[in-house]
MDAnalysis code that builds the backbone (N, CA, C; Angstrom):
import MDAnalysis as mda
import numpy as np

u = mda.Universe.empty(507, n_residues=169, atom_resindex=np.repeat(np.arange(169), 3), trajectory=True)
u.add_TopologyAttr("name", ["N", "CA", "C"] * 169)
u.add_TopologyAttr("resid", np.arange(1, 170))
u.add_TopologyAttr("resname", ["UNK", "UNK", "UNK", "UNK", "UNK", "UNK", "UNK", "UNK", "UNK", "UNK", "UNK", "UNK", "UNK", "UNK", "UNK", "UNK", "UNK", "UNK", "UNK", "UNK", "UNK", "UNK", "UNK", "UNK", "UNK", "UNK", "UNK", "UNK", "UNK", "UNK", "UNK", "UNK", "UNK", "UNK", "UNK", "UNK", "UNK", "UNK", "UNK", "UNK", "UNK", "UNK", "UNK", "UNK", "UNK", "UNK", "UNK", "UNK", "UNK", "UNK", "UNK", "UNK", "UNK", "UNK", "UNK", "UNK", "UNK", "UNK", "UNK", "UNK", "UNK", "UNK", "UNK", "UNK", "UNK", "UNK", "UNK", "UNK", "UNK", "UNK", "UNK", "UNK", "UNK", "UNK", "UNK", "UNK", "UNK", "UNK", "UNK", "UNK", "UNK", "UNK", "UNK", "UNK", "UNK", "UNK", "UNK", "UNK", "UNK", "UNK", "UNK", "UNK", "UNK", "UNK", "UNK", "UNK", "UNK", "UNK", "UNK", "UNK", "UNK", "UNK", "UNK", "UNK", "UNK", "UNK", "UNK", "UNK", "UNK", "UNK", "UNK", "UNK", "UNK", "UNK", "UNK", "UNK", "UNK", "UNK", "UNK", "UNK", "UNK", "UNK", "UNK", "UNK", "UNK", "UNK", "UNK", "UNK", "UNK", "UNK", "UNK", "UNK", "UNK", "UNK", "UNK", "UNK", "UNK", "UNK", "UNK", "UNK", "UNK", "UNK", "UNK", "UNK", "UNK", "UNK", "UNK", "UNK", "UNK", "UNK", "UNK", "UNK", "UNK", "UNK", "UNK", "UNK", "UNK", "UNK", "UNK", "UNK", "UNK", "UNK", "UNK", "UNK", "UNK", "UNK", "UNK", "UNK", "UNK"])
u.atoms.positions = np.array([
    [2.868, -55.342, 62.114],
    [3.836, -55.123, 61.053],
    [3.830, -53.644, 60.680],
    [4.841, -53.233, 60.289],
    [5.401, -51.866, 59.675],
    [5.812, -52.113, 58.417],
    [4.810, -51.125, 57.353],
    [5.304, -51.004, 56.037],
    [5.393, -49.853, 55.506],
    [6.496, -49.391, 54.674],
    [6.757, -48.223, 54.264],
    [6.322, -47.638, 53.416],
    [5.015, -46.930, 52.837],
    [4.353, -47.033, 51.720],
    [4.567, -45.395, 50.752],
    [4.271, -45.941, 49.718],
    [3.867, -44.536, 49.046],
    [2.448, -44.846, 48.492],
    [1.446, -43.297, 49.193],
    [0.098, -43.254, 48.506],
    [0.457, -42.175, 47.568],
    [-1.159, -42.782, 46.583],
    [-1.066, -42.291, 45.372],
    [-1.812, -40.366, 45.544],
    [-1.382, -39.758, 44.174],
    [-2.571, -38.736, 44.350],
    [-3.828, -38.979, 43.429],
    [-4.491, -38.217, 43.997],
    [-6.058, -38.449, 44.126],
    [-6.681, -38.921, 43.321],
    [-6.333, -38.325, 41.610],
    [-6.851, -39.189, 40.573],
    [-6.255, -40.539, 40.432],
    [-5.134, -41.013, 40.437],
    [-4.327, -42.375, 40.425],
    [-5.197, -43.656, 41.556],
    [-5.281, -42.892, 42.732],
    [-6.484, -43.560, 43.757],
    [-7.615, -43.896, 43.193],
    [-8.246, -42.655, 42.305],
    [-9.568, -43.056, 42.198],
    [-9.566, -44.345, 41.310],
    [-8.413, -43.876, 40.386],
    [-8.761, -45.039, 39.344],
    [-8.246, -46.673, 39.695],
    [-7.435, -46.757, 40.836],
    [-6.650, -48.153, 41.115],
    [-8.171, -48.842, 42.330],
    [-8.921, -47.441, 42.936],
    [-9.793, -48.072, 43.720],
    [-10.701, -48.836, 42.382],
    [-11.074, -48.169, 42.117],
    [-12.341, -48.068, 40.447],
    [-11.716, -49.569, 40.171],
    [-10.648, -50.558, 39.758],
    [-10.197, -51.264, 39.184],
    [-10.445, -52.290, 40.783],
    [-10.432, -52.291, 41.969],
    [-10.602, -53.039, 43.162],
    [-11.656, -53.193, 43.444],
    [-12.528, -51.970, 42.716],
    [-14.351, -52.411, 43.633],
    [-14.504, -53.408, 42.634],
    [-14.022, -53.527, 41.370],
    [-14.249, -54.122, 40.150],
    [-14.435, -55.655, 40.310],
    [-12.964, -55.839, 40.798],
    [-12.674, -57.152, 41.358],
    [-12.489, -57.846, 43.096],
    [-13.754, -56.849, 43.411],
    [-13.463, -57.191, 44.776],
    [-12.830, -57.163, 45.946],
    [-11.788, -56.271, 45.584],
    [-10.767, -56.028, 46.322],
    [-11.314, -55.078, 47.493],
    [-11.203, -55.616, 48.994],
    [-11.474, -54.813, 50.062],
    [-10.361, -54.246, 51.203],
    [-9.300, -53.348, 50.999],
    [-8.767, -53.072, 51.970],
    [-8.814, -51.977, 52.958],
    [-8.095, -52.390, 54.039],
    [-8.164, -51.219, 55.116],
    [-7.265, -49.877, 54.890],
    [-6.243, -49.550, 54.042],
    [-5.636, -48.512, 53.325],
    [-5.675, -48.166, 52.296],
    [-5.667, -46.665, 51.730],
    [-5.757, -46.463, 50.698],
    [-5.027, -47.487, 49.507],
    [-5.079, -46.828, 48.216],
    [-4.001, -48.067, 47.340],
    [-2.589, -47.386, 47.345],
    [-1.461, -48.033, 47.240],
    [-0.322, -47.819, 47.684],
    [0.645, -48.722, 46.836],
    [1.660, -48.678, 46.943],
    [3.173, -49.193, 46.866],
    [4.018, -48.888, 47.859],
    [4.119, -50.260, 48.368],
    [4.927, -50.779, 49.572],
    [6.264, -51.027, 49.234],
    [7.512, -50.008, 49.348],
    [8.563, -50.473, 49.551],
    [9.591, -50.977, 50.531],
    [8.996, -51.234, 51.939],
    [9.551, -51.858, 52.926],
    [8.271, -52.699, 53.775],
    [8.512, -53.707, 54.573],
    [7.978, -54.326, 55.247],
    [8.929, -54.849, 56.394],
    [8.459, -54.713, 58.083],
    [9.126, -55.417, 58.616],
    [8.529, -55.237, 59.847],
    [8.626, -56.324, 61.349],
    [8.056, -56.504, 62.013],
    [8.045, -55.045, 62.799],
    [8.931, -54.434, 62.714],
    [8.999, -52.631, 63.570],
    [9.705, -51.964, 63.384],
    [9.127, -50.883, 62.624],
    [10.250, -49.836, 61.880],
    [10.592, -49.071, 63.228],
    [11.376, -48.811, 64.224],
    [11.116, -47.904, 65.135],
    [11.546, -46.668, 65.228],
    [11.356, -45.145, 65.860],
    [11.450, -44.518, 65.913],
    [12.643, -43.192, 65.524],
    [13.790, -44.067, 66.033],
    [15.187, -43.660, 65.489],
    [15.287, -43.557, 63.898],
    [14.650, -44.790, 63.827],
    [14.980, -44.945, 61.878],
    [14.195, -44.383, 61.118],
    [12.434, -43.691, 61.798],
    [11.594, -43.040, 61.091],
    [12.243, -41.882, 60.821],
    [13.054, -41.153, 62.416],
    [13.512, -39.949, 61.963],
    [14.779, -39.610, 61.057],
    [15.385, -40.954, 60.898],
    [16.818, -40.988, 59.790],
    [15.812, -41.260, 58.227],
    [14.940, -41.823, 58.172],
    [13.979, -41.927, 57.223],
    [13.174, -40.908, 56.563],
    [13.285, -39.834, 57.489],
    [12.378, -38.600, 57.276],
    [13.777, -37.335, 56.642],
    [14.899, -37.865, 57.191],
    [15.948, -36.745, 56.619],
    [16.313, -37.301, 55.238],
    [16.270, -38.430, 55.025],
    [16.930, -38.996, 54.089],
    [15.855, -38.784, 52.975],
    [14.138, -38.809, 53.267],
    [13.217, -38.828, 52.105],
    [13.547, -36.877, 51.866],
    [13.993, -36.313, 52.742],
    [13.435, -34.845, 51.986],
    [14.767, -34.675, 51.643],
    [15.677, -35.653, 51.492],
    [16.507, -35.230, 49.925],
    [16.442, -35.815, 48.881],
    [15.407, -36.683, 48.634],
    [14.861, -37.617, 47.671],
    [14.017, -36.641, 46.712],
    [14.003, -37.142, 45.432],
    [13.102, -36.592, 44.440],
    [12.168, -38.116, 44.328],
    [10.876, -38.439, 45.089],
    [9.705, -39.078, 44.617],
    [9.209, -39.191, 43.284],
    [9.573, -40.075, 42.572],
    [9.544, -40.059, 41.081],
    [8.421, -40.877, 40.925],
    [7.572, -40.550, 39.741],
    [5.850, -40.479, 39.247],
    [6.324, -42.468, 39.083],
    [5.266, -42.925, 39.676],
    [5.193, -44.641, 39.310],
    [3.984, -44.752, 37.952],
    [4.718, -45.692, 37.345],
    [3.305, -46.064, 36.494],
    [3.003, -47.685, 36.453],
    [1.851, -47.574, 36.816],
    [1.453, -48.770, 37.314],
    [0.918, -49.641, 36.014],
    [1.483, -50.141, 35.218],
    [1.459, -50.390, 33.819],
    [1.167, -52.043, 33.704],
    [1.666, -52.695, 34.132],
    [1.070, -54.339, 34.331],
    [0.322, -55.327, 34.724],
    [-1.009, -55.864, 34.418],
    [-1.385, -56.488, 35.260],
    [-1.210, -57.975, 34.952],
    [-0.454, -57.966, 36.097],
    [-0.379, -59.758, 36.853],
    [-0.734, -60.100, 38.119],
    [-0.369, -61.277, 37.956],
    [-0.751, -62.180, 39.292],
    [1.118, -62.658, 40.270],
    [1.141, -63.067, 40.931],
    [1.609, -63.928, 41.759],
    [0.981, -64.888, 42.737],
    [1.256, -65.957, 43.150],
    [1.344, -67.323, 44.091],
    [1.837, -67.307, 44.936],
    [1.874, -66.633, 46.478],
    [2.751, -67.529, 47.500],
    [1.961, -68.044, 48.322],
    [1.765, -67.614, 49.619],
    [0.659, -68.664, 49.681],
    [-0.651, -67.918, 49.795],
    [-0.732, -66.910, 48.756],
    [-2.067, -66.295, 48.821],
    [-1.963, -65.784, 46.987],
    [-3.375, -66.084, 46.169],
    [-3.323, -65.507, 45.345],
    [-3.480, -63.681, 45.303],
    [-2.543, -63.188, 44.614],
    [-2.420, -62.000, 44.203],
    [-2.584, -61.690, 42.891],
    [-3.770, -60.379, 42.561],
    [-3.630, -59.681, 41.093],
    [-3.546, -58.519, 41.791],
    [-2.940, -57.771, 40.832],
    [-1.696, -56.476, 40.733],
    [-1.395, -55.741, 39.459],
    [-1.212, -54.290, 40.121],
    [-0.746, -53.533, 38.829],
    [0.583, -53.300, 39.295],
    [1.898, -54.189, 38.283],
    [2.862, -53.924, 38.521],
    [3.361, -53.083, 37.700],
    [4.449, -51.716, 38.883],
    [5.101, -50.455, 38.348],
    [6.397, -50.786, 37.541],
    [6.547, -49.910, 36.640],
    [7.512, -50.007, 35.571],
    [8.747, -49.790, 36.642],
    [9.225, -50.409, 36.537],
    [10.994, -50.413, 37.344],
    [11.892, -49.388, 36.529],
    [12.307, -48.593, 37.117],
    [13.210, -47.771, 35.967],
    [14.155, -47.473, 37.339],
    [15.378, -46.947, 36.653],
    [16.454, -46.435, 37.542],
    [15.800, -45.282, 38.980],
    [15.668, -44.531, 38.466],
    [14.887, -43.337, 39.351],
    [13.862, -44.801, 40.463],
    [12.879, -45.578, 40.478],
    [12.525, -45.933, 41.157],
    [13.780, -46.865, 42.164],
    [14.037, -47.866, 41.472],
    [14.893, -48.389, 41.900],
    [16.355, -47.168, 43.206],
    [16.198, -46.132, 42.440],
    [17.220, -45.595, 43.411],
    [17.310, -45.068, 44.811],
    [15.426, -44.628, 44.568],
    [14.653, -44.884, 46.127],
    [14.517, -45.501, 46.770],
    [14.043, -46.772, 46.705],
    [13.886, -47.994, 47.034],
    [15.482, -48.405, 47.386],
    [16.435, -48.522, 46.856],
    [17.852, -48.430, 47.623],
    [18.141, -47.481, 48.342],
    [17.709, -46.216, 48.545],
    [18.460, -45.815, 49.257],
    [17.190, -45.690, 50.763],
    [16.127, -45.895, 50.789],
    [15.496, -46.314, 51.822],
    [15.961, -47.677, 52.307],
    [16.254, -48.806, 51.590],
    [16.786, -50.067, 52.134],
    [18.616, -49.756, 52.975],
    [19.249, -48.552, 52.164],
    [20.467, -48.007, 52.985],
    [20.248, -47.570, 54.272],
    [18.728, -47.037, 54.666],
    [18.935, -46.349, 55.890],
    [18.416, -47.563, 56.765],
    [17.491, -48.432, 56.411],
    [16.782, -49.737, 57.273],
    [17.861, -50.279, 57.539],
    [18.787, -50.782, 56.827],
    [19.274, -51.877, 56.773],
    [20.510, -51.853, 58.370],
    [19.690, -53.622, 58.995],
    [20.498, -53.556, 60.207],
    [19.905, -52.970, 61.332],
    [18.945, -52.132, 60.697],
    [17.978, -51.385, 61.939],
    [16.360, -51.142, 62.149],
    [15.795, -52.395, 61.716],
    [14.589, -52.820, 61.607],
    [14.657, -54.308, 61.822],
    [13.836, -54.501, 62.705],
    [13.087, -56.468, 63.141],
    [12.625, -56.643, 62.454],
    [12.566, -57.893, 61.770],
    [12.006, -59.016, 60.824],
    [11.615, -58.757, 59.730],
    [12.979, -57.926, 58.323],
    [12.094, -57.384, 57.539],
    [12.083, -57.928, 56.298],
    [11.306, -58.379, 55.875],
    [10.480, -59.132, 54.577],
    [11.300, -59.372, 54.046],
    [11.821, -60.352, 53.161],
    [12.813, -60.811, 52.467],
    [12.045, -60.194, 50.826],
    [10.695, -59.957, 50.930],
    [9.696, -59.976, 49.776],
    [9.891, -58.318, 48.811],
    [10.407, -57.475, 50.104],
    [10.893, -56.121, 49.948],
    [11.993, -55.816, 49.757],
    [13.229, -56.579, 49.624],
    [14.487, -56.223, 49.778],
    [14.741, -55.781, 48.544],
    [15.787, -55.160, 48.061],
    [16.320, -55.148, 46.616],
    [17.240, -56.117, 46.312],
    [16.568, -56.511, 45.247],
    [16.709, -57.744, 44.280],
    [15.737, -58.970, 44.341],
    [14.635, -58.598, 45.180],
    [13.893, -59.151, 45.662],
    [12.048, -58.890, 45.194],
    [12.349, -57.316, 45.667],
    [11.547, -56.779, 45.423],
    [10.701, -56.273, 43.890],
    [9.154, -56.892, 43.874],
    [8.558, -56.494, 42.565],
    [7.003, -55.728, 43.313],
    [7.724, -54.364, 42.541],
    [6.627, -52.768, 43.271],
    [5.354, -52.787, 42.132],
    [4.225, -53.055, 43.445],
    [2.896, -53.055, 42.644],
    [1.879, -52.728, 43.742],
    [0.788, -52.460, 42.990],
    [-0.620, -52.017, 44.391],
    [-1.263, -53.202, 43.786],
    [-1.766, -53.524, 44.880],
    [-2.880, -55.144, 45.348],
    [-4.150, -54.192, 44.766],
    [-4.825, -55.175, 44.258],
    [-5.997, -55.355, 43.331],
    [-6.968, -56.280, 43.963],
    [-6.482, -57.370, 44.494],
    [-7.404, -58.606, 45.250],
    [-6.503, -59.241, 45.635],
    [-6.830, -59.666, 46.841],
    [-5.605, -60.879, 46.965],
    [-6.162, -61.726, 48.166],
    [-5.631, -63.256, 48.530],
    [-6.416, -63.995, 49.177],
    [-7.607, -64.583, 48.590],
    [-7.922, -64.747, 47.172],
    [-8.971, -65.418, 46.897],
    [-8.439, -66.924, 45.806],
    [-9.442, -67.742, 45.823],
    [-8.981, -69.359, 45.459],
    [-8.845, -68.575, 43.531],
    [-8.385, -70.364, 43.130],
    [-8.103, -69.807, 41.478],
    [-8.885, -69.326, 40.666],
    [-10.676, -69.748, 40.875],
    [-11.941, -69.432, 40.328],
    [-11.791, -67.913, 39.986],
    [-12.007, -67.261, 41.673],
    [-12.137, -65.704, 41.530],
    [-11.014, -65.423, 40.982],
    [-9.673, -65.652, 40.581],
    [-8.494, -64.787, 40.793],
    [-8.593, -65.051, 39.236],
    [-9.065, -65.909, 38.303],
    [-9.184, -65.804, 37.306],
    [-10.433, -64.910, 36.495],
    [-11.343, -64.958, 37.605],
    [-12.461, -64.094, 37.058],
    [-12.107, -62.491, 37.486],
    [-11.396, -61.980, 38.281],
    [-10.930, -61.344, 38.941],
    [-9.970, -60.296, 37.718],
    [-8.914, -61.537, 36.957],
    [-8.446, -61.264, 35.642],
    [-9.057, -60.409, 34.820],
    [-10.132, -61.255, 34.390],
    [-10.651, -61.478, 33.189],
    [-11.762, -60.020, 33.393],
    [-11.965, -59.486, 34.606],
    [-13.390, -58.332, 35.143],
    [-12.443, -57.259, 34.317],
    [-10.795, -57.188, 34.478],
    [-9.985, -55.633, 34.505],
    [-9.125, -55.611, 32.855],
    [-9.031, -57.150, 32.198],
    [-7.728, -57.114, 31.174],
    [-9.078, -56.657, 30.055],
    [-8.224, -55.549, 29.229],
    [-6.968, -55.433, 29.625],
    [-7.209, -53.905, 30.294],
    [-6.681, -53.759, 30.720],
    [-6.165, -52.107, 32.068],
    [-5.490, -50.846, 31.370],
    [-6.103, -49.795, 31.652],
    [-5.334, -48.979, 31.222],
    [-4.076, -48.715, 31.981],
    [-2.972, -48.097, 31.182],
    [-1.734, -47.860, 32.760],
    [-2.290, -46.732, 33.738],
    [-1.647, -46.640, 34.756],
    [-2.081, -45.418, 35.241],
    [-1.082, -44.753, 35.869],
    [-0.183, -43.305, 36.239],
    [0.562, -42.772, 36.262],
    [0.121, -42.209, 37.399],
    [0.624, -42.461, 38.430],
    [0.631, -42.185, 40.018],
    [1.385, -41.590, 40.728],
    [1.266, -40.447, 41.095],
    [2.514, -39.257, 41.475],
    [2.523, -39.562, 42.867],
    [3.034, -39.341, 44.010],
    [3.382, -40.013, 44.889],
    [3.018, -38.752, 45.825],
    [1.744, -38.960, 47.007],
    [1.407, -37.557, 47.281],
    [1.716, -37.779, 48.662],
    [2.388, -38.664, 49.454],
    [3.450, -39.090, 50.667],
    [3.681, -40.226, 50.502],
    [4.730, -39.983, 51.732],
    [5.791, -41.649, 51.857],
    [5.386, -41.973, 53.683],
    [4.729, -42.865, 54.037],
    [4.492, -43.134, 55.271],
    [4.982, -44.443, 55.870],
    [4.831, -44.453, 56.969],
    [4.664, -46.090, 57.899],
    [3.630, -46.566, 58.766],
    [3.122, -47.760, 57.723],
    [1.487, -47.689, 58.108],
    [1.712, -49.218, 59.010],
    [1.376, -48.515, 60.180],
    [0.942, -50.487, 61.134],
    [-0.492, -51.198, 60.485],
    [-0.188, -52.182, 60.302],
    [-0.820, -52.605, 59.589],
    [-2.252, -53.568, 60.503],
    [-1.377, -53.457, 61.916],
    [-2.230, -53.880, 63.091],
    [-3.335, -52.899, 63.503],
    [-2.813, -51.768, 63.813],
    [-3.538, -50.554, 64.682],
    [-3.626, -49.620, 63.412],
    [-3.854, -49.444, 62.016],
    [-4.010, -48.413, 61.588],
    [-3.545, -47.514, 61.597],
    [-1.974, -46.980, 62.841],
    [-1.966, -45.751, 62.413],
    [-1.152, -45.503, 61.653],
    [-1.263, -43.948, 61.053],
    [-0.114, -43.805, 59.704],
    [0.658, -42.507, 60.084],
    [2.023, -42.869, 59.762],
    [2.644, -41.708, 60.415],
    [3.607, -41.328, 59.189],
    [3.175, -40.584, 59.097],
    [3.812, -39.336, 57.495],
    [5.091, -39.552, 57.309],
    [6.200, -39.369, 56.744],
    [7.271, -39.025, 56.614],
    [8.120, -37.604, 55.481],
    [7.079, -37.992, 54.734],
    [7.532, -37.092, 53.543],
    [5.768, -36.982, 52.741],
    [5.650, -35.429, 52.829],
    [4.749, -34.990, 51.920],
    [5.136, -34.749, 50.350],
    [4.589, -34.825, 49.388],
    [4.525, -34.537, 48.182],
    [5.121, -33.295, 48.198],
    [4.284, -32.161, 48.616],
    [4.388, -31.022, 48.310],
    [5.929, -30.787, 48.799],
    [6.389, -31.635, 49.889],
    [7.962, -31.121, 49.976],
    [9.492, -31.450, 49.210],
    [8.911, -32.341, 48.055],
    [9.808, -33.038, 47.269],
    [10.003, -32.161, 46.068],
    [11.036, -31.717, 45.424],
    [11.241, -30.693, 44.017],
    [10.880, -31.381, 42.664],
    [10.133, -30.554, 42.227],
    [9.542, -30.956, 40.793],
    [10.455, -30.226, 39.828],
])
């Protein structure tokens, strides 16, 4: 799988890891917000993806909520405040996918989509309630967006698209 992520900068990391060792949370990528998912982003669309992010302004997420979701894996999460500016990224990356990516998540689409970094996930109701109860209540945390990549989620590798430093403040 191919997902389109934004990592955090460095202090926002420390503190979303700090909140995962808490509750257990073990993953193979940094912490992130995933706004696309799909079986293969391929090559053509990274590079229409890469023109289209460096006219984007990457706007600061704040990761302000913690909940859960159910599908068939429990999830706790710090879900990001939705505001226009996010939302307008997130559309206009779904403008350049769309039609030109295999099998992509119905879970990511817009109107679909609810933007948050995983905290724990995959554990029965016991932990996911104790899991709760280790972090509430959370401080928010304000996460500037220090790239936009596409991380295989099979093989690890991560291939950049847009650095921080190239987006206008």
């Amino acid at each position: 799988m191919h997902a389109l992520v934004a990592f955090f900068d460095s202090e926002a990391d420390e503190k979303v890891r700090a909140l995962q060792h808490r509750v257990g949370g073990k993953f193979k990528f940094p912490p992130h917000l995933t706004y696309a998912l799909a079986s293969t982003i391929g090559p053509k669309v990274r590079k229409e993806l890469r023109e289209d992010l460096e006219r984007l302004w990457m706007p600061d997420l704040y990761l302000h909520t913690l909940s859960t979701f159910s599908t068939s894996e429990n999830v706790l999460m710090l879900a990001a405040v939705v505001d226009t500016e996010l939302l307008a990224v997130h559309s206009a990356i779904h403008d350049v996918l769309a039609g030109k990516v295999k099998n992509p998540s119905a879970y990511y689409l817009p109107g679909s989509w609810v933007p948050h970094c995983t905290l724990v996930h995959d554990v029965d109701d016991e932990a996911m309630k104790a899991a709760f109860a280790a972090v509430f209540p959370v401080e928010p945390i304000r996460a500037k967006v220090r790239e936009v990549s596409i991380v295989d989620t099979q093989t690890g590798e991560v291939d950049v698209l847009k650095k921080a430093s190239t987006a206008p403040r």
